[in-house]
MITORVEX-485566 format. One record per residue (C-alpha): residue number from 0; residue in one letter; z negated, x, y. Coordinates in steps of 0.1 Angstrom, whole numbers, plus 5000, padded with zeros to 4 digits. Layout:
BEGIN
> NUM,a,Z,X,Y $
...
***
This chain:
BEGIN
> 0,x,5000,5000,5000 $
> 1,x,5011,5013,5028 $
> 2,x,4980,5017,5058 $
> 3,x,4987,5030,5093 $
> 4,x,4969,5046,5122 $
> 5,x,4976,5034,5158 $
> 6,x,4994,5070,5163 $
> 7,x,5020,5056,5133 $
> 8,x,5026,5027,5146 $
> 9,x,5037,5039,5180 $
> 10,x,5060,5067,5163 $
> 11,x,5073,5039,5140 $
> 12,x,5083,5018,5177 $
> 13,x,5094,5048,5195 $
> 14,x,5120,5054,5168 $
> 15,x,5131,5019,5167 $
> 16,x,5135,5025,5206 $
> 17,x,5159,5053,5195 $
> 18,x,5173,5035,5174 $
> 19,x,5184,5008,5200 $
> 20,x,5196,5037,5223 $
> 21,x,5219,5045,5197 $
> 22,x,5231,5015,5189 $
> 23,x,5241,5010,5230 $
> 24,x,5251,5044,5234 $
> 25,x,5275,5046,5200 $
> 26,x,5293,5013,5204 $
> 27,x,5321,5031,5222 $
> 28,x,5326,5048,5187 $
> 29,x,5336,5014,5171 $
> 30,x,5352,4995,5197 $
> 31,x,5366,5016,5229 $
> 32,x,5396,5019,5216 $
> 33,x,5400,4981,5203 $
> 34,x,5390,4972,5243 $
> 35,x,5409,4995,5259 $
> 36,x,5440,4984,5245 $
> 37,x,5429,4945,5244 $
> 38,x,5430,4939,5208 $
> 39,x,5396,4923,5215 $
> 40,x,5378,4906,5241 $
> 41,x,5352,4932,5249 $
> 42,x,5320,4908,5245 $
> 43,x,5338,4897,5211 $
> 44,x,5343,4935,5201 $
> 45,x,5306,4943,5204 $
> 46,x,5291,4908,5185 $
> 47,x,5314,4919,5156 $
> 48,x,5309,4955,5159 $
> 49,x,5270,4942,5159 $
> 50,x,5269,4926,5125 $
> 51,x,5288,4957,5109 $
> 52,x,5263,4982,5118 $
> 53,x,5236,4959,5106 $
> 54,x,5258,4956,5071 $
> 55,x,5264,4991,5070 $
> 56,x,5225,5000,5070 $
> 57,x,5219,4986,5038 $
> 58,x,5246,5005,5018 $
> 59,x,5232,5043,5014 $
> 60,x,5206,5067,5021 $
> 61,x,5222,5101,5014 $
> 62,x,5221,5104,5052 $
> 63,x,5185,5093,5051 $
> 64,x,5170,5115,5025 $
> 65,x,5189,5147,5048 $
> 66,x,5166,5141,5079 $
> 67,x,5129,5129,5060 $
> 68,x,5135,5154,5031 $
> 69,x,5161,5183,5041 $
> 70,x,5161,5193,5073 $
> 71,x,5126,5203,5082 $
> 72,x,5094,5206,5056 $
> 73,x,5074,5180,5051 $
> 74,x,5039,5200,5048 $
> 75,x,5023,5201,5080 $
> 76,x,5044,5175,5102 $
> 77,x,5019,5153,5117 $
> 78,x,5028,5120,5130 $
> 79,x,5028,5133,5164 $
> 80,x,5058,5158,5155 $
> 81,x,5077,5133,5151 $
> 82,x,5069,5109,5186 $
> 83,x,5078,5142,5205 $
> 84,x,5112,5143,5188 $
> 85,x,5119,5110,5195 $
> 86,x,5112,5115,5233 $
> 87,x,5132,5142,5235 $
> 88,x,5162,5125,5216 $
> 89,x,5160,5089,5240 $
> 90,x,5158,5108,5273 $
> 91,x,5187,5129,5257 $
> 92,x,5207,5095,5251 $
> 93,x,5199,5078,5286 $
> 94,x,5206,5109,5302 $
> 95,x,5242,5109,5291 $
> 96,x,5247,5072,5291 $
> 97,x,5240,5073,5329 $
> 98,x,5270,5096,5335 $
> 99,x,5289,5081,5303 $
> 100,x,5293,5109,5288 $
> 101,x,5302,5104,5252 $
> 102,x,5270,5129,5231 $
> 103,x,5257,5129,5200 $
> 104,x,5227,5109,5196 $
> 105,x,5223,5120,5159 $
> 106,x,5223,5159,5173 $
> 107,x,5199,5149,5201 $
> 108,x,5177,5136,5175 $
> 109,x,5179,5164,5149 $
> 110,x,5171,5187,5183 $
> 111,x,5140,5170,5190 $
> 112,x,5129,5171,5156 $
> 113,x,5137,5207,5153 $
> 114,x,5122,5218,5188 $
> 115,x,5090,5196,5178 $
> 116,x,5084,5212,5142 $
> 117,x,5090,5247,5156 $
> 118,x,5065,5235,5184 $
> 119,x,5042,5225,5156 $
> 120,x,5046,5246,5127 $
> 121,x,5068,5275,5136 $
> 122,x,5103,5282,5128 $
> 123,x,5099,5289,5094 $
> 124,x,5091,5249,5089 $
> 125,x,5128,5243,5101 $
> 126,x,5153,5248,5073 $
> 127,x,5179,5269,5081 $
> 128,x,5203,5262,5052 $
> 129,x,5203,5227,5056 $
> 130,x,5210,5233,5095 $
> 131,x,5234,5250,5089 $
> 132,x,5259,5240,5062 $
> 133,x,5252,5199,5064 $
> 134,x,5244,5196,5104 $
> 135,x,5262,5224,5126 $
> 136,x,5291,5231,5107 $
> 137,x,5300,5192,5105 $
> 138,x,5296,5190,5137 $
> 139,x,5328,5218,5143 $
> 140,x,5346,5205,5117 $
> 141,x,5343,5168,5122 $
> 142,x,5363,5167,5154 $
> 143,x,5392,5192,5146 $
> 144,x,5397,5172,5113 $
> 145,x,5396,5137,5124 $
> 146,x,5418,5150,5157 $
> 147,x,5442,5163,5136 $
> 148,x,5446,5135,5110 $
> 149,x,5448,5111,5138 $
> 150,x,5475,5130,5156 $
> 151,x,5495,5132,5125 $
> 152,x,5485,5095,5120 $
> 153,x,5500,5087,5152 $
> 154,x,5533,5101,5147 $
> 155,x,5538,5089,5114 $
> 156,x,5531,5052,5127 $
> 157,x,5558,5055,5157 $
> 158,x,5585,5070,5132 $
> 159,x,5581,5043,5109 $
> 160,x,5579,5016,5137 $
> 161,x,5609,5031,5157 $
> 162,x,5632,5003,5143 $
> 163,x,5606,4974,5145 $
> 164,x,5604,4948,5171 $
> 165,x,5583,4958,5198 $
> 166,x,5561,4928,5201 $
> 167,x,5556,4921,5166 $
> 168,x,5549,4959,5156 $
> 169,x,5523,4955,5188 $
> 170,x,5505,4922,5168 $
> 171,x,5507,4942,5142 $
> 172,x,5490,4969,5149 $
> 173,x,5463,4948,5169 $
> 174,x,5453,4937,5140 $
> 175,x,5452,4967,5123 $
> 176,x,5432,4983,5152 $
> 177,x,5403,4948,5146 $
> 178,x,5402,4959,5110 $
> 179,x,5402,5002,5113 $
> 180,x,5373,4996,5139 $
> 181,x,5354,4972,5116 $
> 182,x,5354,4999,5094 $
> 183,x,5342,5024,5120 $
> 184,x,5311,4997,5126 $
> 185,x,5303,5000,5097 $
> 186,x,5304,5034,5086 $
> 187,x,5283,5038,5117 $
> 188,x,5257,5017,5106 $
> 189,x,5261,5037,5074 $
> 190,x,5258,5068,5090 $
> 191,x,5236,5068,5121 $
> 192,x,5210,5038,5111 $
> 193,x,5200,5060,5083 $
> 194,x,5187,5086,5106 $
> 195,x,5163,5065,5122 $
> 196,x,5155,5054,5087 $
> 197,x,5147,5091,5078 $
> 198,x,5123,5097,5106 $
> 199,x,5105,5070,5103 $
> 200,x,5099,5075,5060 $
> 201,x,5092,5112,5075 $
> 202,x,5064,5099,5102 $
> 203,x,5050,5078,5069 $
> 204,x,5051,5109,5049 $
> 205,x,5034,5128,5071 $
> 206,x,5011,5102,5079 $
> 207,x,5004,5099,5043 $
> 208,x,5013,5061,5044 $
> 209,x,5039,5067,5013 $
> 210,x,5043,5093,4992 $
> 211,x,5060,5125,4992 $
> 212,x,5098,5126,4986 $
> 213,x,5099,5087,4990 $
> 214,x,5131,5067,4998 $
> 215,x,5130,5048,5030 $
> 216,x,5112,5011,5020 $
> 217,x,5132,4985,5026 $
> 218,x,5113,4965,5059 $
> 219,x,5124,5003,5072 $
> 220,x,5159,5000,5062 $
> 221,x,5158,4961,5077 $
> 222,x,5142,4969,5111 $
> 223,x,5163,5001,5117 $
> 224,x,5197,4980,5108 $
> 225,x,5186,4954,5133 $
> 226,x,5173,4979,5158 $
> 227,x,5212,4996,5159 $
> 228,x,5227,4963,5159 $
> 229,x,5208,4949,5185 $
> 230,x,5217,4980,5212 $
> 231,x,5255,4976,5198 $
> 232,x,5255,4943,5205 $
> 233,x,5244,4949,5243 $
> 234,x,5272,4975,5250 $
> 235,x,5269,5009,5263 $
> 236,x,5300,5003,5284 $
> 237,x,5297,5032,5309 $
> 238,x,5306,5050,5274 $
> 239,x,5330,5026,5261 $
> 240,x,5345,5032,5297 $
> 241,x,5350,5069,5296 $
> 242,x,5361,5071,5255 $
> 243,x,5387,5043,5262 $
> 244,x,5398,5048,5294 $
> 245,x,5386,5083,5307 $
> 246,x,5400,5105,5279 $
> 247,x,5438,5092,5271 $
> 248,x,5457,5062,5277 $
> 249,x,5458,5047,5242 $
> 250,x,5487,5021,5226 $
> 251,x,5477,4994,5202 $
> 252,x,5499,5024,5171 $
> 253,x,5474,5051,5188 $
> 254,x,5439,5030,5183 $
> 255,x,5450,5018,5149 $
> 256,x,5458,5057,5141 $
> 257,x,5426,5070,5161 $
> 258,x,5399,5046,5138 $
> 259,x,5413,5049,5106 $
> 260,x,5411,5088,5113 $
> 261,x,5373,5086,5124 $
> 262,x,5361,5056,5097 $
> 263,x,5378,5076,5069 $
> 264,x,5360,5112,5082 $
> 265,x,5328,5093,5084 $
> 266,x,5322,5071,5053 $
> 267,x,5332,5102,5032 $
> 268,x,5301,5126,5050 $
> 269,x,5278,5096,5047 $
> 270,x,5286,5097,5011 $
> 271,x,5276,5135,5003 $
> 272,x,5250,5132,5028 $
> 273,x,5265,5150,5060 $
> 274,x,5241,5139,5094 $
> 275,x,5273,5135,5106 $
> 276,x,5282,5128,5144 $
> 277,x,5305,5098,5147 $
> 278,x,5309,5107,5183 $
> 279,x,5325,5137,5171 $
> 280,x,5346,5123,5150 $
> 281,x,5357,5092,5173 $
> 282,x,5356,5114,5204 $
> 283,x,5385,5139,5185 $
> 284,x,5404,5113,5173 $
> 285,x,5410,5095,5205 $
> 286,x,5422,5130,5213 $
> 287,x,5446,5140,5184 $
> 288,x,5462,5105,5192 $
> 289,x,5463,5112,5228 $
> 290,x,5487,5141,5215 $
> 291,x,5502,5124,5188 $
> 292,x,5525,5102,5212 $
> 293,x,5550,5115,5230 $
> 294,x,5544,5119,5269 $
> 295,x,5507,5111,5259 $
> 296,x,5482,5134,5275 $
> 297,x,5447,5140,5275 $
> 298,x,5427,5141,5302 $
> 299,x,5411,5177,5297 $
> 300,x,5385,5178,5330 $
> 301,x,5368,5149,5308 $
> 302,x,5370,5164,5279 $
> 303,x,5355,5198,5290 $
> 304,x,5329,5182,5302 $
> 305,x,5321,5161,5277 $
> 306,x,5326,5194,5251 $
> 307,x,5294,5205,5275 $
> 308,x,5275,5176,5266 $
> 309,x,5278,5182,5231 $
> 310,x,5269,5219,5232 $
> 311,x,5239,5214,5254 $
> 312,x,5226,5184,5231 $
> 313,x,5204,5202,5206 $
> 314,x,5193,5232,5226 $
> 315,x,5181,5203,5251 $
> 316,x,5166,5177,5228 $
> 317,x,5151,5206,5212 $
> 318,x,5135,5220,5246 $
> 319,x,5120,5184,5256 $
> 320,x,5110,5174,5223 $
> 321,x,5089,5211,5222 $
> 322,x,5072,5205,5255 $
> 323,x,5065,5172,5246 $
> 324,x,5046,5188,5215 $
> 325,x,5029,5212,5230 $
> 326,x,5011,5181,5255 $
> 327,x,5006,5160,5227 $
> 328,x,4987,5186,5209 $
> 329,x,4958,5181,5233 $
> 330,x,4947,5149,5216 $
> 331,x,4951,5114,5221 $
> 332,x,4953,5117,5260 $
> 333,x,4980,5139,5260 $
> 334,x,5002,5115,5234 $
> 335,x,4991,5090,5262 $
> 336,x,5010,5112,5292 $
> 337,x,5039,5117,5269 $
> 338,x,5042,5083,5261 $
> 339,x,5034,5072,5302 $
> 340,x,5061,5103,5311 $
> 341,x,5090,5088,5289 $
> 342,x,5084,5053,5298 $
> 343,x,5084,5064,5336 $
> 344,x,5117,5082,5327 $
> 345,x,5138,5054,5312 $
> 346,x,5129,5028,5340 $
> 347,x,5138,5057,5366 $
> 348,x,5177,5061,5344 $
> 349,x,5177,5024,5342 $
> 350,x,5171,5019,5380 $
> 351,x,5200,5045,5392 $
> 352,x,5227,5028,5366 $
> 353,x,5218,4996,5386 $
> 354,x,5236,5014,5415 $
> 355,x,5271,5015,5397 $
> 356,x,5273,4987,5373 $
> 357,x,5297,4986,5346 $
> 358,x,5297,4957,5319 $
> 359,x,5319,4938,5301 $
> 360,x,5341,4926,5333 $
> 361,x,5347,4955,5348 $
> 362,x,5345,4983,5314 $
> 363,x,5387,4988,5316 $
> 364,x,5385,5000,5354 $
> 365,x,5396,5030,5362 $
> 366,x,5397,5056,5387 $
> 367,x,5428,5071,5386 $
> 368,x,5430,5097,5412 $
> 369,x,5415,5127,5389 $
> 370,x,5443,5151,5386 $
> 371,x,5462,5167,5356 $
> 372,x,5447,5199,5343 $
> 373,x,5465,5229,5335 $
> 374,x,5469,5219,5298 $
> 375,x,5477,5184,5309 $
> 376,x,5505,5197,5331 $
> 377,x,5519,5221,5306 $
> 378,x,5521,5195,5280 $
> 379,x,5537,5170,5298 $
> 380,x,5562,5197,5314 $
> 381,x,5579,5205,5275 $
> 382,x,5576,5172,5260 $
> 383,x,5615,5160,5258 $
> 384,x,5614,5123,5270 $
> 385,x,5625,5098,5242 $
> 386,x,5659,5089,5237 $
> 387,x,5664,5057,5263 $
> 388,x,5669,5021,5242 $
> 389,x,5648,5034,5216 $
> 390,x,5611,5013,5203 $
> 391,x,5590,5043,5216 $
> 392,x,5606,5043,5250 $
> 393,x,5607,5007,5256 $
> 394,x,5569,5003,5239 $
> 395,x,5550,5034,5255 $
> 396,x,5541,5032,5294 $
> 397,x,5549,5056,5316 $
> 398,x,5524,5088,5308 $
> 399,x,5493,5085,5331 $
> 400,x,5501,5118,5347 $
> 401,x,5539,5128,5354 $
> 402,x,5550,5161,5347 $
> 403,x,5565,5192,5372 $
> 404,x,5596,5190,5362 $
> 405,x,5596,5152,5373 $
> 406,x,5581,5159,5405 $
> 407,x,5604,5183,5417 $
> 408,x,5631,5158,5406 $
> 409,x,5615,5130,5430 $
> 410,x,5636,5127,5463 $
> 411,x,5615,5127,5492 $
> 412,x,5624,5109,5525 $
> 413,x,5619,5120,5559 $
> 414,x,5612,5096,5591 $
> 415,x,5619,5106,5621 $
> 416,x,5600,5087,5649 $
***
């Protein structure tokens, strides 16, 4: 029977709080791409997206078992350990959602965690293996593989569509998009609802409320699919902004390539265990199908930046969610600041994003005075136009940014007054 201690109980909330950051803050995973090109209505996109993370919680724990059992040791994590991870990973989340900026919430929970134990019980309690072969090196690989399968995707759909009818090959792939980023919901919920299920079977571990080298009980697998669903269902739409809009202009043949990539790349790590990052995976697929058409570009100022993001994720999680340690190893009032200090935090984030809203009415604006990068530029320059009357010229819009060589073309017209 399980028995808890106040300090449980709040680790066990603060992780569903995570939990419901992640949901808000991955839904541009599932359904940017469907929104951006209007397969879907975007409050319609979410509700679905929703129920599919909920679904998907309930069909493994490989990922699970990775974060309570592999990644740190057991042995000497108190309870507190883990409630300084978790702050570090929601202001990590918040942070980025404010400046929608598509990161890692998985990393910025594995950084807390790891900053925390090493806080706690020194490096050695942080297994290095694990770290190394099932989080970083998925994290890498995850994006260069689902970019490339998803650019390759993408030309292989316009060549066999060349000869189809425009509008019907669009309803067509519309409804392939609904159904490639049903799949990405749920291997999300798959995927990322498990972590939240791992911490919180590793907070009962270490509080000694079930025993060693449990599987997560199934009230934990239940509250954390509901937690994810319930933050999906909101929206993070600052993120769905910037992933649909802010990194390419994507076709209806594009998203249907770009999901498929990403929901095949994720179900298969969910199933040998990887903590994988869907944003990674979603995030370079949007990319490799921003290539994969031709005069399709990607916006490369958003994507360095975002490539920032990511790198700084763990180091930062890991940095808060050690500080945050160290305070709450004074006793009970020092949990207390901690716990005062991130509440204080997320009602400051909130408060700012109310100065730039962006929901569901206004999530496909966009400002579209950045410039073309050097890549950009370059890309655009070489790319031979398609041949005039054929499906790809008369489907594709003009590119977002036009190249030199057209510029220079473009007459200019002097007034004389």
């Amino acid at each position: 029977m399980e028995s808890f201690s106040l300090i449980l109980a709040i680790v066990v909330v603060t992780a569903l709080a995570f939990d419901f950051t992640n949901g808000f803050h991955d839904t541009a995973n599932a359904m940017a791409t469907t929104i951006s090109t209007g397969a879907m209505k975007p409050k319609v996109a979410v509700a679905m997206s929703a129920v599919l993370n909920l679904v998907g919680a309930f069909l493994s724990v490989e990922v699970a078992n990775t974060i309570s059992k592999g990644l740190v040791d057991e042995a000497g994590i108190r309870p507190e350990v883990i409630f300084a991870a978790l702050v570090g990973a929601i202001l990590w989340n918040l942070l980025t959602w404010l400046v929608g900026l598509p990161s890692s919430s998985s990393h910025a929970l594995m950084g807390g965690l790891i900053g925390a134990t090493i806080a706690s019980a020194g490096v050695g309690a942080v297994h290095g293996d694990v770290l190394v072969t099932k989080v970083l090196i998925p994290a890498i690989a995850a994006p260069l593989v689902a970019g490339i399968a998803a650019m390759l995707a993408t030309r292989l759909t316009y060549s066999l569509g060349s000869k189809a009818d425009g509008n019907a090959s669009k309803k067509g792939y519309r409804a392939g998009q609904i159904a490639s980023a049903g799949l990405v919901s749920l291997a999300h919920g798959t995927n990322d609802a498990q972590k939240t299920m791992g911490v919180i079977t590793l907070a009962l571990v270490a509080g000694g409320a079930v025993a060693p080298d449990s599987d997560p009980p199934m009230w934990v697998i239940l509250s954390a699919g509901l937690a994810i669903a319930l933050g999906t269902y909101l929206g993070g739409w600052r993120i769905i902004r910037t992933m649909g809009k802010g990194l390419t202009d994507l076709q209806p043949q594009q998203g249907f390539a770009a999901q498929t990539s990403a929901a095949t790349v994720i179900l298969a790590s969910s199933h040998i265990g990887f903590s994988l990052s869907t944003t990674h995976s979603v995030s370079g697929s949007v990319m490799g199908a921003g290539l994969g058409r031709k005069g399709g570009v990607v916006r490369w100022s958003t994507a360095t930046r975002m490539f920032v993001a990511w790198g700084l994720t763990l180091p930062a999680a890991a940095l808060v969610g050690a500080l945050a340690e160290y305070v709450t190893g004074f006793g009970s009032w020092g949990t207390a600041v901690v716990a005062a200090f991130l509440i204080a935090s997320s009602a400051a984030i909130w408060k700012l994003s109310r100065r730039e809203v962006v929901d569901h009415t206004n999530v496909n604006d966009t400002d579209d005075a950045e410039p073309a990068g050097v890549v950009t530029t370059a890309m655009a320059a070489v790319t031979p136009p398609p041949a005039v009357g054929s499906a790809t010229a008369s489907e594709d819009p003009v590119p977002a940014f036009p190249s030199q060589a057209t510029i220079e073309r473009t007459p200019t017209t002097t007034t004389t007054v």
